[in-house]
N, C-alpha and C positions, 0 to 999 in steps of 0.2 A: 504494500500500500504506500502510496506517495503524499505528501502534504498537499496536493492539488486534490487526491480523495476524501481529503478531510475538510470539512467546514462546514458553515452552521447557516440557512439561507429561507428565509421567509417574505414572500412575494406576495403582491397582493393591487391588482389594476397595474402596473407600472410603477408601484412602489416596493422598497427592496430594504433589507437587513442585513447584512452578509458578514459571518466573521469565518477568517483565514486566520487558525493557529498558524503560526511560523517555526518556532522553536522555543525550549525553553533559555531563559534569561537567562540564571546562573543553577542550572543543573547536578555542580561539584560544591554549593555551600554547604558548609555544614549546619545551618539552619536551616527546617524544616521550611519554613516563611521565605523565604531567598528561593528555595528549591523547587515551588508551585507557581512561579510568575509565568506564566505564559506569552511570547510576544504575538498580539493579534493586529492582521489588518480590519479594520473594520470601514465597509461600504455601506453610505447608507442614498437615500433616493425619497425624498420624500416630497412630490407634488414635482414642478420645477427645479425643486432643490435635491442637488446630489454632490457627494465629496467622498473622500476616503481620508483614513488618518491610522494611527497605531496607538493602542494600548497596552498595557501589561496588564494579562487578565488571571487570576485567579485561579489553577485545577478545580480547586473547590467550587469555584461560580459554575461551573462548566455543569460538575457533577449534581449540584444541590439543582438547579433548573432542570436535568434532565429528569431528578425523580420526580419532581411536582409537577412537569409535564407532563410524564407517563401516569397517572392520577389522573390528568383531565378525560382520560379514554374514558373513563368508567365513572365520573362525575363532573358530569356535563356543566356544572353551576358554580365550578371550581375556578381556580384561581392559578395560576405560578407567576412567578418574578424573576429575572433574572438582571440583576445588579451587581456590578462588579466593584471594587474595592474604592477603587476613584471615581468613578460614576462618570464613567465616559460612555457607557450605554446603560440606559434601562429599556425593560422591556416587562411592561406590565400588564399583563392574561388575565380577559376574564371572562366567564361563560355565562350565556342565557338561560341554558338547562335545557336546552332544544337540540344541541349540536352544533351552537355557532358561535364564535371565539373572538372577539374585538382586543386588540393589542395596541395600547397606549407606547409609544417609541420616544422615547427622548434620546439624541445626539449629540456628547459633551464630545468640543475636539482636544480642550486641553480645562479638565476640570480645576476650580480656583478660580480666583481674581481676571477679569474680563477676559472669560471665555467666552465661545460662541458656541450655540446651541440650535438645536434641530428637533421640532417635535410636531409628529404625526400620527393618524391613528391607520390602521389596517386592519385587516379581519382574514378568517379564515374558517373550515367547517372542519367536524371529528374527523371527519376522513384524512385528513393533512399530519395527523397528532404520531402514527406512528413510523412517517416517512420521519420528522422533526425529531422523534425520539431516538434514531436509527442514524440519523446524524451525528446527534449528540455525543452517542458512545462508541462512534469511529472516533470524536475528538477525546472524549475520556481514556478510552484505550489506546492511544498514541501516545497520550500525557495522564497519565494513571498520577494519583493523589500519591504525593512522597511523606512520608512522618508519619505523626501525631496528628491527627485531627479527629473532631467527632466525629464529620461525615466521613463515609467511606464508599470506593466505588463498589456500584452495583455490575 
């Protein structure tokens, strides 16, 4: 599997989310916390407005999103989030209880003192739920959680 097989990519009319793991940041720390930073490209497209930027993301954001999304299969009224440590994306999931998912997107390019920011909404139906879950743990399994932490991959 190559890092072009791995990424995380929700579409929806012309509008896009798209995170490219790259590698990991510092892989050989001996801190747990140094050894989970992930570098991601992050695409986003929202109406007219589209750019790309890089953040260091979290193993654990990657992991904790993918089980609360895996839950929405089976309760359609549910919720996940995915928030990363500096909040250069969110992505906040919610359901009707019918099958259909409205996803709140906010794009930090450099979180902190006058950033600039990108916020859209999109949507999606159950059926989409476990192509996005099937993503997520190509990128888990690429960059599996290193240490101590509560969460652990699934």
């Amino acid at each position: 599997m190559t890092t072009d097989d791995i990424y995380f990519e929700l579409s929806d009319a012309g509008n896009i989310v798209r995170l490219d793991p790259i590698k990991l940041v510092d892989e050989k720390s001996t801190l747990d916390w140094d050894r989970n930073h992930i570098q991601t490209k992050i695409t986003v497209k929202g109406g007219a407005f589209t750019g790309q930027y890089q953040a260091d993301i979290m193993t654990v954001d990657f992991e904790k999103f993918k089980q609360e999304l895996s839950k929405l299969y089976d309760n359609l009224k549910g919720g996940a989030i995915f928030e990363d440590l500096e909040h250069a994306l969110q992505l906040e999931i919610h359901g009707d209880g019918i099958g259909h998912f409205e996803v709140q997107v906010t794009a930090n390019d450099s979180p902190g003192i006058d950033s600039s920011k990108l916020s859209f909404t999109m949507a999606f139906d159950q059926t989409e739920i476990k192509r996005l879950v099937n993503q997520l743990d190509k990128i888990t399994k690429a960059f599996p959680i290193a240490g101590d932490f509560k969460i652990k991959n699934t």
